[in-house]
DOPA-772719 format. One record per residue (C-alpha): x, y, z. Coordinates in steps of 0.001 Angstrom, whole numbers, padded with zeros to 6 digits, always signed. Example, Ala and Ser with C-alpha at 12.3 -4.5 7.8 and 13.67 -1.06 7.14 Angstrom:
+012300-004500+007800+013670-001060+007140
END
This chain:
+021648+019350-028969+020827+016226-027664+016889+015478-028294+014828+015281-025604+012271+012333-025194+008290+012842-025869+006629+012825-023364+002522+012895-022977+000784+015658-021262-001314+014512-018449-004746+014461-019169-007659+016294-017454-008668+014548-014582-012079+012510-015243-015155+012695-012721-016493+009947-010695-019154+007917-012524-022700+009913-012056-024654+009101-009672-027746+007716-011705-031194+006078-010641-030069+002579-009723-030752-000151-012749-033287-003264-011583-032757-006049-012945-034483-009458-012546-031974-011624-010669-032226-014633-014128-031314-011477-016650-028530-010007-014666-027139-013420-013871-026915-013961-017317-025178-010737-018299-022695-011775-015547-022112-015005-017087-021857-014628-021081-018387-013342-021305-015557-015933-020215-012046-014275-018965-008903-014917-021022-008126-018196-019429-011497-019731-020189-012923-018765-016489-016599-016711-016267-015982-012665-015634-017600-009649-016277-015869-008746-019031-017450-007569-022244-015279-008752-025266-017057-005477-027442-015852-002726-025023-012650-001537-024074-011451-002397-020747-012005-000489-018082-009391-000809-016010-009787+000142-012384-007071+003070-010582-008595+002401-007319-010987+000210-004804-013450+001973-002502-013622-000363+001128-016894-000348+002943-017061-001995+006102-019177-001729+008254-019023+000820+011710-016068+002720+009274-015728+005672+007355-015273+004629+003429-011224+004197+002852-009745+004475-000690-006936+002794-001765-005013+003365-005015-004239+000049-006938-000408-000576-008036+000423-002749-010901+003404-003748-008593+001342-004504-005541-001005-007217-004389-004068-006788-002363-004981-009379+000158-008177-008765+001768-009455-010683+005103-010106-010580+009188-005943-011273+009463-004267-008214+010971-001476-008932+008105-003997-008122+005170-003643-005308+002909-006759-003953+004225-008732-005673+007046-012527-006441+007358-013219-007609+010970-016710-009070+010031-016520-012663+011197-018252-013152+007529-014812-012656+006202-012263-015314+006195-008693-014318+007320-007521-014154+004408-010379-014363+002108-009610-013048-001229-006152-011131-003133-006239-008719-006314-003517-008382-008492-002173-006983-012100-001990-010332-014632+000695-009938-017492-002248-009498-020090-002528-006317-018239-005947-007084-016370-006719-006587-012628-008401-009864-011557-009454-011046-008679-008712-014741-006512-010984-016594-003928-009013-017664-000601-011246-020795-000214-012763-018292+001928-015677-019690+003735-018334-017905+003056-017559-017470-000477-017190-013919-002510-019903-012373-004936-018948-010181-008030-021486-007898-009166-021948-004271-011116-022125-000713-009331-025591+000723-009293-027441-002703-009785-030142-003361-006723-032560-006280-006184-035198-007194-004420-034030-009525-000643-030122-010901-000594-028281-009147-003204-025829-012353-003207-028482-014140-005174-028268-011864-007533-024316-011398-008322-021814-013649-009453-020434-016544-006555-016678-016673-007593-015168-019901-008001-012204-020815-005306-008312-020847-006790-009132-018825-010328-008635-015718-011615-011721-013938-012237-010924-010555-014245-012042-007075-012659-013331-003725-014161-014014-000744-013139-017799+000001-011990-018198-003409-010776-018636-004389-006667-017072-007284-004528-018870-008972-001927-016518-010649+000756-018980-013497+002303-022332-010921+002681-023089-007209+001641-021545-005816+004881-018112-006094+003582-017558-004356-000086-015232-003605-002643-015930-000897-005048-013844-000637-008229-013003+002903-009066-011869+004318-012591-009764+006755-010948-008290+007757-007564-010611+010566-006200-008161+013300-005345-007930+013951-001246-009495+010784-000180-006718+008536-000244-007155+006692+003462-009381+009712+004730-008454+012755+005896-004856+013510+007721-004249+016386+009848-001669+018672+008469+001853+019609+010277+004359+022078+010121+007861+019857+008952+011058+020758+009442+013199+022666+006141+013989+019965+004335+010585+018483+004422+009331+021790+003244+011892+021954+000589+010739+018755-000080+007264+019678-000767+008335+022710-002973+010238+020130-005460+007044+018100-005581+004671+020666-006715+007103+021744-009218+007499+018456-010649+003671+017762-010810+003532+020550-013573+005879+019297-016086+006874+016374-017445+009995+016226-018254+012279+013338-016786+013214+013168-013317+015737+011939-011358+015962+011280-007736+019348+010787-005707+018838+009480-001905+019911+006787+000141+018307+003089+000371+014879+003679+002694+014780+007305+001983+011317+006694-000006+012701+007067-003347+010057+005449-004292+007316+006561-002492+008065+009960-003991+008450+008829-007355+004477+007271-006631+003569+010682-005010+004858+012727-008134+002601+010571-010546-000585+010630-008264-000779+014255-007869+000357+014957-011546-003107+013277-012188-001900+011071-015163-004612+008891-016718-002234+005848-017000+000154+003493-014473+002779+003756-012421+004557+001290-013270+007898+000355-011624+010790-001237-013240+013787-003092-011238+016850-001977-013259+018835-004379-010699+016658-007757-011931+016576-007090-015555+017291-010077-017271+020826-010038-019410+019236-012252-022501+018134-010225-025092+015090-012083-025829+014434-012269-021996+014762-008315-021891+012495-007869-024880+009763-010139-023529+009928-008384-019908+009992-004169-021471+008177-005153-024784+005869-008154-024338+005231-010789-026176+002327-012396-028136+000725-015193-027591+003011-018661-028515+005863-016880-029031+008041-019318-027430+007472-022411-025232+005126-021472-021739+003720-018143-023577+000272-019237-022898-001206-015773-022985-000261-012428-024673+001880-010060-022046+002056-006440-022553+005499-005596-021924+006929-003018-018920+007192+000055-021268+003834-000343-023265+002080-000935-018988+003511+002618-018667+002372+004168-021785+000363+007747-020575+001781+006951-017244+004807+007227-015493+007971+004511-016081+009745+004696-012292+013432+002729-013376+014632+002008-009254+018393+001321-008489+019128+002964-012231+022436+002744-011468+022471-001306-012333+020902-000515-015749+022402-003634-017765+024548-002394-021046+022102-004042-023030+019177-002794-021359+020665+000399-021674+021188+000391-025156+017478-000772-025276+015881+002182-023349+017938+004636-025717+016063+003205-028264+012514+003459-026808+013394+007522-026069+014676+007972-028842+011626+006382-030973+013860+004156-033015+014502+000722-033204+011991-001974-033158+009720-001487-030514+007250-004900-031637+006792-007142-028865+008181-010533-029244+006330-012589-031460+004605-010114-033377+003704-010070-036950+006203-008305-039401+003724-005561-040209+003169-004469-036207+002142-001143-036757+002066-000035-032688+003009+003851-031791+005648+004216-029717+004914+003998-026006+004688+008234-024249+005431+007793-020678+006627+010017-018130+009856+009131-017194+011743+009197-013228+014499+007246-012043+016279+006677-008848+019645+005683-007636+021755+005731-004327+024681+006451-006251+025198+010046-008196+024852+009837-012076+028403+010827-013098+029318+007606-010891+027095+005273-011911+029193+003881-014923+025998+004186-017229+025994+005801-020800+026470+009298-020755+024328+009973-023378+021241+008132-021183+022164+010154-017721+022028+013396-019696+018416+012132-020417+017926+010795-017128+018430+014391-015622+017127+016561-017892+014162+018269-016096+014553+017930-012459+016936+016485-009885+015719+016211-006754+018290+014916-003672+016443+012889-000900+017545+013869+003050+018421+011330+005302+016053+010633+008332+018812+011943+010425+018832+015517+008993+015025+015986+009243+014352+014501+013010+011520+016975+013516+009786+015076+010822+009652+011639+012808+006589+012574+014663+004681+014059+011137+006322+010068+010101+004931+008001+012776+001150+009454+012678+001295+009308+008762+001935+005426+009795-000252+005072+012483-002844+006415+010061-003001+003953+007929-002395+001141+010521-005789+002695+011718-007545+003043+008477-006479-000255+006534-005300-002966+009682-007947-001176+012333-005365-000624+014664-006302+002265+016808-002988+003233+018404-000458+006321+019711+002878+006839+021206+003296+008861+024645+005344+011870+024247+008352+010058+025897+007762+007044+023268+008324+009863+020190+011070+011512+021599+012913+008219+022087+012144+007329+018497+013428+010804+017391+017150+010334+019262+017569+006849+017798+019902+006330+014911+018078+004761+011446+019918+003084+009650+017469+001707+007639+016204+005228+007144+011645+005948+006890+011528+002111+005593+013081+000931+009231+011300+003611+011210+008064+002587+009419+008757-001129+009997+009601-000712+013567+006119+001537+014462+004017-001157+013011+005720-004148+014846+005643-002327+017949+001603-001832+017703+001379-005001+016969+003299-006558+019363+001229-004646+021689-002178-005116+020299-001853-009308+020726-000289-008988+024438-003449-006615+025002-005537-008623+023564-004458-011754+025497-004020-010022+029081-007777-008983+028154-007776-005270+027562-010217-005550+024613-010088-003103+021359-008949+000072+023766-007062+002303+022324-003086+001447+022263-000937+003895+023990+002324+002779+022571+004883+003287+025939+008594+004002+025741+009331+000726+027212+007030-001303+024945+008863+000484+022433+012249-000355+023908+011269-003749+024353+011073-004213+020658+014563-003020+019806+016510-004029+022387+015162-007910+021197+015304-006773+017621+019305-005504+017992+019908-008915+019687+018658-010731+016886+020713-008873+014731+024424-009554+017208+023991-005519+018027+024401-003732+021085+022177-001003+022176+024809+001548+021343+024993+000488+017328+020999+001964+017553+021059+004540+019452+022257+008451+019133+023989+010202+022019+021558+012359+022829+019898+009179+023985+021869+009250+027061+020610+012531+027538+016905+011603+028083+015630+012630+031559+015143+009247+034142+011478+010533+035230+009541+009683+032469+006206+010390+031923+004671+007278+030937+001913+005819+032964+003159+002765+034807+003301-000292+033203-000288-002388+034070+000179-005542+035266-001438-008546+033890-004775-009623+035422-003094-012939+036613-000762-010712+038797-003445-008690+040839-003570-009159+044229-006953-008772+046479-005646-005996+048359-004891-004346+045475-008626-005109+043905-010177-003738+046809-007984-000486+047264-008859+000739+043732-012548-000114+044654-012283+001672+047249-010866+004385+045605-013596+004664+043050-016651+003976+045804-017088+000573+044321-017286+001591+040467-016361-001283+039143-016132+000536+035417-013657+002749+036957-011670+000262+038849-011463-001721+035155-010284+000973+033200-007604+002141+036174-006347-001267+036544-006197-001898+032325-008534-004663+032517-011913-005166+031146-015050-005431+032755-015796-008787+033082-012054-009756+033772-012694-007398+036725-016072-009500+038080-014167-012770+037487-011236-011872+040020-013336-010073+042144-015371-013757+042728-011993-015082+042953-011146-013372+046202-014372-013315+047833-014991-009811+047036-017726-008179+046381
END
């Protein structure tokens, strides 16, 4: 019987710091707690050398005029924060640079946090800590171009108060990005769902079969979010594994400090990130021989498991991790050890669909998207009826990832031409011609005619759409027809604006133009 890998049990899910009377604190003591403990790298943080750290799961965003939005943190991710519509999440307080400040995992397995040069400068600080007048006086101004190490229960400040970053110590369950509507999804989506839940109540390995852009990955993150695990997800590119042997060791063990040329500090290897969390090996199927010989190893609890560096007597338990991996290519034809795919699969196997066998789940897709655009880039937008059903007959090649990609370049593409024609924040309504604009240039870049993107059924579409006629730019309006839509609405000129897609004052300015009045 081939043994089966330990794995650890999810632990219970731990509550939301308590809501406690606020601590006061003179703004020379707490100034002073911020300052007495120096980061790794010599730099000021609050970081207490005596305590374990605390790492944070996930960062509460309060801006201001917007619901709370929480976002989940990702060893594998970055976090840019900043007025830019490219940012991870955007604050549109003209307090906040563009791009004002980025989070991000460090090797030595700490979250920390660098300035932009913003302008206006950001302010670390504790949860639960209030002060008398500017609470900036009273937190920590964060040096430009350094790392400054993050915990959880401690607050970010991007330029003034108005624009915050809480650090959580674990993802409150449900309000990931606010709440979604739910919809009914076709079979497979269901299906889908079914696998999911099943997963979330074991732990035994997991592998997932699907094509590139299915969201392999995405479901492997899904799996370990809702199985509540206290520790990371941590992803590891089986396709960029390094071949050298002390290369590989370094990268899934770690290393200690000076254990070879330009180890300035101590890294916690890829395996030991992962320990009481979930190890997510993408594109298995390029495993190296080495590395697979390696990972037999680690499940098998033999071996030496020190990291590189360390001190004959390492005494170190074995890293527990819950284990799923992903490939495009079936197991049996992946040319990996047999002995390590019979691991690989032995809990569940779950096979991704392509986008083209669940179509009905497009439009479920595209809001999940437009969600987020809304919630995180501010982008308040929709597709017509028309728009969706175009985006449902088109081929995807690229599967969710190139449906996902195209929905956010289309809105946009269309919030800048609004927003230079003069249409102000309204609400996008995402046409099927602004959407058709964007492929039809995108498949020219690419050498492709419209055929290589499009189904058959496309042909099919009925000529009378539905769309509302496209609105002409302001520069185009003619007097007569200013004053016909005057007319039409008595001389509102509110009503006029918002018929002819303009804003207010754009209205006025033509209006003195002609002569009207």
């Amino acid at each position: 019987m081939i043994p089966v890998p330990a794995f650890v049990a999810p632990p219970p899910p731990r509550e939301e710091q308590d809501k406690t009377t606020p601590i006061r604190l003179s703004k020379k003591s707490l100034k002073s707690e911020l300052n007495k403990n120096p980061t790794p790298d010599g730099k000021m943080a609050v970081v207490s050398d005596e305590l374990p750290y605390q790492e944070p799961k996930a960062i509460r965003v309060q801006r201001e005029g917007s619901e709370d939005l929480v976002v989940p943190l990702y060893p594998d991710r970055s976090y840019v924060f900043g007025r830019a519509p490219e940012s991870t999440v955007v604050f549109p307080h003209d307090a906040v640079s563009r791009q004002h400040g980025r989070m991000s995992f460090r090797e030595d397995h700490r979250w920390v946090y660098r300035d932009l040069n913003s302008r206006n400068r950001t302010y670390l600080g504790r949860v639960g800590v209030q002060v008398d007048g500017d609470e900036r006086a009273a937190f920590q101004a964060i040096a430009a171009s350094q790392d400054w190490v993050l915990e959880a229960g401690q607050v970010i400040l991007l330029g003034n108060g108005k624009s915050r970053i809480v650090l959580l110590p674990e993802v409150p369950h449900g309000l990931v990005a606010g709440p979604r509507p739910k919809y009914t999804g076709s079979q497979a989506a269901t299906q889908l769902e079914h696998a999911i839940n099943i997963c979330t109540r074991h732990q035994l390995p997991i592998f997932i079969l699907g094509k590139s852009g299915t969201g392999k990955t995405y479901l492997a993150r899904e799996i370990h979010t809702r199985g509540r695990f206290d520790g990371n997800f941590v992803i590891l590119n089986c396709g960029r594994l390094p071949q050298d042997p002390t290369t590989l060791t370094s990268e899934l063990l770690g290393h200690v400090k000076g254990a070879f040329t330009g180890a300035a500090i101590a890294r916690i290897g890829k395996l030991y990130s992962a320990a009481g969390g979930t190890l997510f090996l993408d594109e298995v199927e390029f495993l190296p021989r080495i590395a697979q010989d390696f990972l037999i190893d680690v499940l098998e609890g033999s071996g030496n498991l020190a990291p590189l560096g360390a001190p004959a007597d390492f005494r170190e338990p074995p890293p527990r991790f819950r284990l799923i991996s992903a490939s495009k290519t079936p197991l049996h034809q992946t040319g990996l050890r047999p002995d390590l795919t019979q691991r690989l699969a032995t809990g569940d196997v779950i096979v991704l669909p392509s986008l083209e066998e669940r179509r009905a789940d497009i439009p479920n897709l595209v809001e999940s998207f437009l969600h987020r655009l809304k919630a995180e880039q501010r982008y308040d937008a929709e597709f017509t009826s028309n728009a969706m059903a175009h985006l449902q007959k088109l081929d995807w090649p690229g599967q969710i990832r190139e449906l996902e990609s195209t929905v956010k370049a289309v809105v946009a593409r269309e919030a800048a031409i609004r927003s230079i024609e003069g249409f102000g924040s309204q609400r996008l309504v995402i046409s099927m011609e602004a959407t058709e604009r964007y492929l039809v240039q995108r498949r020219s870049d690419f050498g492709l005619t419209s055929t290589n993107a499009v189904s058959n059924n496309t042909e099919n579409s009925p000529s009378n759409s539905a769309d509302p006629p496209s609105r002409k730019r302001p520069i185009d309006l003619t007097a007569t027809e200013l004053r016909a839509t005057l007319e039409k609405h008595q001389g509102n000129k509110t009503k006029a604006a918002s018929e002819l897609g303009i804003a207010l004052n754009t209205l006025k300015t033509k209006m003195r133009s002609f002569g009207l009045k």
